[in-house]
KOLROMI-54371 format. One record per residue: residue in three letters; y, z, x of N, C-alpha, C in turn. Coordinates in nm, 3 decimals, always signed. Atoms other than C-alpha are relative to their C-alpha. Last residue first. Example, Ala and Ser with C-alpha at 12.3 -4.5 7.8 and 13.67 -1.06 7.14 Angstrom:
+------+---------+---------+---------+---------+---------+---------+---------+---------+---------+
| type |    n_py |    n_pz |    n_px |   ca_py |   ca_pz |   ca_px |    c_py |    c_pz |    c_px |
+------+---------+---------+---------+---------+---------+---------+---------+---------+---------+
|  SER |  -0.119 |  -0.006 |  -0.082 |  -0.106 |  +0.714 |  +1.367 |  +0.109 |  +0.073 |  -0.077 |
|  ALA |  -0.119 |  +0.000 |  +0.089 |  -0.450 |  +0.780 |  +1.230 |  +0.120 |  +0.000 |  +0.090 |
+------+---------+---------+---------+---------+---------+---------+---------+---------+---------+
END
This chain:
+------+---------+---------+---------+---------+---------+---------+---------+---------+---------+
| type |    n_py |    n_pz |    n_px |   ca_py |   ca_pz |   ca_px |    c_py |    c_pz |    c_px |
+------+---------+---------+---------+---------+---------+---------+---------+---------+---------+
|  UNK |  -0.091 |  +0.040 |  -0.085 |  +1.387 |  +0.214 |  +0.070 |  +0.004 |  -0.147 |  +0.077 |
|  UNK |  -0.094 |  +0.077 |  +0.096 |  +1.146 |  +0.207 |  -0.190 |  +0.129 |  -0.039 |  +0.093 |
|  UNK |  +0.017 |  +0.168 |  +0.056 |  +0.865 |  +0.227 |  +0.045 |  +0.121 |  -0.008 |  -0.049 |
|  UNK |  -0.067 |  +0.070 |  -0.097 |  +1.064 |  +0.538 |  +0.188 |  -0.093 |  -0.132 |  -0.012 |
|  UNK |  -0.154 |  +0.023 |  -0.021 |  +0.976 |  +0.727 |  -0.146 |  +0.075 |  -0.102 |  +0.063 |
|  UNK |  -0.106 |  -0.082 |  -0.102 |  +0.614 |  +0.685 |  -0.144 |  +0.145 |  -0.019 |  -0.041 |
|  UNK |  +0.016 |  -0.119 |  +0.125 |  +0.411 |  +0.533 |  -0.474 |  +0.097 |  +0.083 |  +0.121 |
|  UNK |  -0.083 |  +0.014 |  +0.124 |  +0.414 |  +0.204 |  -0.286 |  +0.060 |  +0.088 |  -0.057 |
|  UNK |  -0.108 |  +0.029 |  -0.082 |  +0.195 |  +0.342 |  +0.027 |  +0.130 |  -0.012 |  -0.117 |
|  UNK |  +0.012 |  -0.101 |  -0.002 |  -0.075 |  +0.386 |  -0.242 |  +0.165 |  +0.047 |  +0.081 |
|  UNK |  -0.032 |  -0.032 |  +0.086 |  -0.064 |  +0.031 |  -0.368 |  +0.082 |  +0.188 |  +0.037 |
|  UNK |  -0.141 |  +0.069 |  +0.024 |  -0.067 |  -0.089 |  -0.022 |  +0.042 |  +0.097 |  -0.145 |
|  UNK |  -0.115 |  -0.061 |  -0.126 |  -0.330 |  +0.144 |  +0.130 |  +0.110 |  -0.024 |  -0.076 |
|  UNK |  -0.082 |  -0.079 |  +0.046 |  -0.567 |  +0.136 |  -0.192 |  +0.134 |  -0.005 |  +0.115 |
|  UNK |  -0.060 |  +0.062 |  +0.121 |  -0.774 |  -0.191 |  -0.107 |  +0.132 |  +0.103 |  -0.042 |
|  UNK |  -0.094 |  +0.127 |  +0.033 |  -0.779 |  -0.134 |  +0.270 |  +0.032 |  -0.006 |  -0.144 |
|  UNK |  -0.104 |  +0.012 |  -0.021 |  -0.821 |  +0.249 |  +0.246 |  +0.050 |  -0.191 |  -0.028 |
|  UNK |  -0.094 |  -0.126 |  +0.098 |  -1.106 |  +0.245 |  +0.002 |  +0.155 |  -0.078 |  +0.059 |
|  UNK |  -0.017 |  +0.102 |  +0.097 |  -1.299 |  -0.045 |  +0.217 |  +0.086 |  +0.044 |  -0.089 |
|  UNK |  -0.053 |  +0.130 |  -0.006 |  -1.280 |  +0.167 |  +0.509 |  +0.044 |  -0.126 |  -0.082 |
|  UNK |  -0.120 |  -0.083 |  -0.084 |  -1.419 |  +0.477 |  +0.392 |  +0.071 |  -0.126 |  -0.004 |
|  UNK |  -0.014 |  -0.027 |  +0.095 |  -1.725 |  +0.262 |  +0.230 |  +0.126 |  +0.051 |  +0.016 |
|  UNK |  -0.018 |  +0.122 |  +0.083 |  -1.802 |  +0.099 |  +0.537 |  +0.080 |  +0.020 |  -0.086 |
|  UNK |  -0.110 |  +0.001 |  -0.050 |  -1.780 |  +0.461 |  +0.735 |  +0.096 |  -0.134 |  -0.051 |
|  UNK |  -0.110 |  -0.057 |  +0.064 |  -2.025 |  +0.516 |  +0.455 |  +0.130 |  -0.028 |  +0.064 |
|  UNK |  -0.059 |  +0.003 |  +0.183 |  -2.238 |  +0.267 |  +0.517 |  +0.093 |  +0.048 |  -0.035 |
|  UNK |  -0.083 |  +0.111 |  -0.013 |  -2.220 |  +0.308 |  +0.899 |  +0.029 |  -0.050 |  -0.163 |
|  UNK |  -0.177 |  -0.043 |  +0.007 |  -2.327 |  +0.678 |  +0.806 |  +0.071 |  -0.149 |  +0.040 |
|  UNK |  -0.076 |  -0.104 |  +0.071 |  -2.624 |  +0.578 |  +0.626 |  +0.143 |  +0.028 |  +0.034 |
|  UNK |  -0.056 |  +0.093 |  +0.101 |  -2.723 |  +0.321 |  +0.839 |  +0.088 |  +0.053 |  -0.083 |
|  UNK |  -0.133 |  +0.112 |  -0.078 |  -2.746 |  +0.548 |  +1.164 |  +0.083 |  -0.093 |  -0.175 |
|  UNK |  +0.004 |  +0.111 |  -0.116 |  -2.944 |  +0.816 |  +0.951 |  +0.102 |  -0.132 |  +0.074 |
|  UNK |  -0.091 |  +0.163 |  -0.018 |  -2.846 |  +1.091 |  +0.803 |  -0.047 |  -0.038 |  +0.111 |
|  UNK |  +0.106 |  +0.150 |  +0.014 |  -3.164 |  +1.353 |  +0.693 |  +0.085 |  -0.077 |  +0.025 |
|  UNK |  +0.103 |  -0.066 |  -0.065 |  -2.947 |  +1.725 |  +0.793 |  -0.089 |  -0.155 |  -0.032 |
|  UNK |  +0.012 |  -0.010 |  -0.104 |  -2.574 |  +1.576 |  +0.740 |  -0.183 |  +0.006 |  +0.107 |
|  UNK |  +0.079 |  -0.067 |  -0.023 |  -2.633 |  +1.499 |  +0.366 |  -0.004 |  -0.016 |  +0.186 |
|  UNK |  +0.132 |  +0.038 |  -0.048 |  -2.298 |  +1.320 |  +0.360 |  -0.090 |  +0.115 |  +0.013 |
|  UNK |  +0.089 |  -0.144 |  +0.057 |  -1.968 |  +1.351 |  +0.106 |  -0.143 |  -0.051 |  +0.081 |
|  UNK |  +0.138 |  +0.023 |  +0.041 |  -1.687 |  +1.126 |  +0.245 |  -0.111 |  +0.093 |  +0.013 |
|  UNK |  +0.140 |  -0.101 |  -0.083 |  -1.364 |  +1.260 |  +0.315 |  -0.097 |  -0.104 |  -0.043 |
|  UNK |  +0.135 |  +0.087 |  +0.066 |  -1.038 |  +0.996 |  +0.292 |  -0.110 |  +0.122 |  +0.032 |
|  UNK |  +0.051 |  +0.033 |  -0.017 |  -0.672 |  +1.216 |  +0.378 |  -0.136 |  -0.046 |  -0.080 |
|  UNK |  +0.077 |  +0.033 |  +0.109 |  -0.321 |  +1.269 |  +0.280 |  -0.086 |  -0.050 |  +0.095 |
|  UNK |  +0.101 |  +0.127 |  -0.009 |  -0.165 |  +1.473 |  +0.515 |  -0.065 |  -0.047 |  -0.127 |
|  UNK |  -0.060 |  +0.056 |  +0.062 |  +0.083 |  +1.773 |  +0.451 |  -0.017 |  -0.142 |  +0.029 |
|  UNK |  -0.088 |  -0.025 |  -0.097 |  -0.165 |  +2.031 |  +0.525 |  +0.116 |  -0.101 |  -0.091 |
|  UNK |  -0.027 |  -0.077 |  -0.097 |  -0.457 |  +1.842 |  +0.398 |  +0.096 |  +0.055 |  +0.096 |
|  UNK |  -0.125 |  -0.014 |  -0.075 |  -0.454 |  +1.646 |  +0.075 |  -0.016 |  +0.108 |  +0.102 |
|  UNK |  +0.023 |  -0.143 |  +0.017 |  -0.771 |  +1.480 |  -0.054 |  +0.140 |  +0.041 |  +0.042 |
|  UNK |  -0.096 |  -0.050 |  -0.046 |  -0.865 |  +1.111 |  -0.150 |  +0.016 |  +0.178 |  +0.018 |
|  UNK |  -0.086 |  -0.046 |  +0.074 |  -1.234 |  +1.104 |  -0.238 |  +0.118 |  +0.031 |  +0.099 |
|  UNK |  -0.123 |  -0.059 |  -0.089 |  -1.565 |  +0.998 |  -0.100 |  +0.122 |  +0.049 |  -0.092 |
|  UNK |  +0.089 |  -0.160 |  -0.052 |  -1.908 |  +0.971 |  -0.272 |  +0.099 |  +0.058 |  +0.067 |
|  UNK |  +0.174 |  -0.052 |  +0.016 |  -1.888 |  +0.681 |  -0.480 |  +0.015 |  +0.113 |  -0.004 |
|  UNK |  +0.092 |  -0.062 |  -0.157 |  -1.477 |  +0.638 |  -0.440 |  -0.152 |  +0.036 |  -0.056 |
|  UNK |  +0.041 |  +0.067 |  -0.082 |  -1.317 |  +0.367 |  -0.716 |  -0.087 |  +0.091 |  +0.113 |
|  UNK |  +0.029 |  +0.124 |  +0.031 |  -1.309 |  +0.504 |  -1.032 |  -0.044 |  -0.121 |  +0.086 |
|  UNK |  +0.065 |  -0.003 |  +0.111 |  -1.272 |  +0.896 |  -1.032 |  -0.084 |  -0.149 |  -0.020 |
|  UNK |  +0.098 |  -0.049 |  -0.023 |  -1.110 |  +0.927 |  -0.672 |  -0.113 |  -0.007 |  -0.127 |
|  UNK |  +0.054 |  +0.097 |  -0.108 |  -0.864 |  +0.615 |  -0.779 |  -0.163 |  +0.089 |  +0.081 |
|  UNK |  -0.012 |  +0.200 |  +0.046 |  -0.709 |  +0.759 |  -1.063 |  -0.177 |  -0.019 |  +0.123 |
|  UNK |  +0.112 |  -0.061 |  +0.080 |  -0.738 |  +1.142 |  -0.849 |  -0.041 |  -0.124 |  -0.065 |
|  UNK |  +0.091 |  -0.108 |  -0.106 |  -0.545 |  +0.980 |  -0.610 |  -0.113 |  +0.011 |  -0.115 |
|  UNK |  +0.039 |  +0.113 |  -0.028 |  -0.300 |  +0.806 |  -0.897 |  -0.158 |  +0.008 |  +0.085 |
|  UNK |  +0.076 |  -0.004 |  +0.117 |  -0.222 |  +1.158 |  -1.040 |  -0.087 |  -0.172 |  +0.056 |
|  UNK |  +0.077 |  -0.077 |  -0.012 |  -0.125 |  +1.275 |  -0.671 |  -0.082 |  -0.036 |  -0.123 |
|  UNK |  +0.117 |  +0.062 |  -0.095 |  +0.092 |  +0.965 |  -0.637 |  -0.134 |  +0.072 |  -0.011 |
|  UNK |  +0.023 |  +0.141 |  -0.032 |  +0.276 |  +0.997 |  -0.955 |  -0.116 |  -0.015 |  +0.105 |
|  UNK |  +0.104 |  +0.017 |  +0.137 |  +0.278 |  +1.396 |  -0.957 |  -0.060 |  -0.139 |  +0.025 |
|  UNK |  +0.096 |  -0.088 |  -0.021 |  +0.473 |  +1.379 |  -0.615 |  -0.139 |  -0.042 |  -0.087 |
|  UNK |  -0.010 |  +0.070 |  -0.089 |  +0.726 |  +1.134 |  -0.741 |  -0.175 |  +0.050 |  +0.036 |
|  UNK |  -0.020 |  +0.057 |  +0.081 |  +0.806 |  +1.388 |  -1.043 |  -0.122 |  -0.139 |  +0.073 |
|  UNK |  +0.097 |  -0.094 |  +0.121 |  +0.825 |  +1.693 |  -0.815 |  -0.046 |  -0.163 |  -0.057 |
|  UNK |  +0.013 |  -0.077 |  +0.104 |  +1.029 |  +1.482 |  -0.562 |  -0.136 |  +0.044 |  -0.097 |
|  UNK |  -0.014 |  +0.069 |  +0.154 |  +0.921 |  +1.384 |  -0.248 |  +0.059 |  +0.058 |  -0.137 |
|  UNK |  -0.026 |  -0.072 |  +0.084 |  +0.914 |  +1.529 |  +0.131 |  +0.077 |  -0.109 |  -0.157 |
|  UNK |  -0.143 |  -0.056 |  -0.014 |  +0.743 |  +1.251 |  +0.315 |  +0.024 |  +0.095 |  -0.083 |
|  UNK |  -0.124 |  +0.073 |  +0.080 |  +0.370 |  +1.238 |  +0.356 |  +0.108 |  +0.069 |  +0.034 |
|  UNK |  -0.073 |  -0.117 |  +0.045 |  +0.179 |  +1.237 |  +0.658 |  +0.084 |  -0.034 |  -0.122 |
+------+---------+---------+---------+---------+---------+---------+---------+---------+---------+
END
């Protein structure tokens, strides 16, 4: 969930997101839901096979570890 942020603060993480959906996600992409930040990944549901989605859940997974810390950073109550 995020915390309530400033305008300024906000921008920062949200411009980073996009950063990071442009350069690092294939097929997935940060997103904001509600007042969640979440990972989607984009699958042809109707031909997925087992590999396919362990790939992606791969791919999911590998996002958050490298981005968590940086991403986390960009919060308010990191700085605290």
């Amino acid at each position: 969930d995020l915390p309530e942020m400033a305008p300024a603060s906000e921008a920062e993480l949200f411009r980073r997101m996009l950063q990071l959906n442009a350069t690092d996600m294939v097929q997935g992409a940060y997103a904001i839901e509600g007042t969640a930040v979440v990972v989607v990944e984009v699958l042809q549901a109707e031909n997925l096979d087992e590999n396919e989605f362990l790939a992606a859940v791969d791919s999911l997974t590998m996002a958050i570890v490298e981005h968590h810390d940086e991403l986390v950073g960009l919060l308010p109550s990191a700085a605290s």
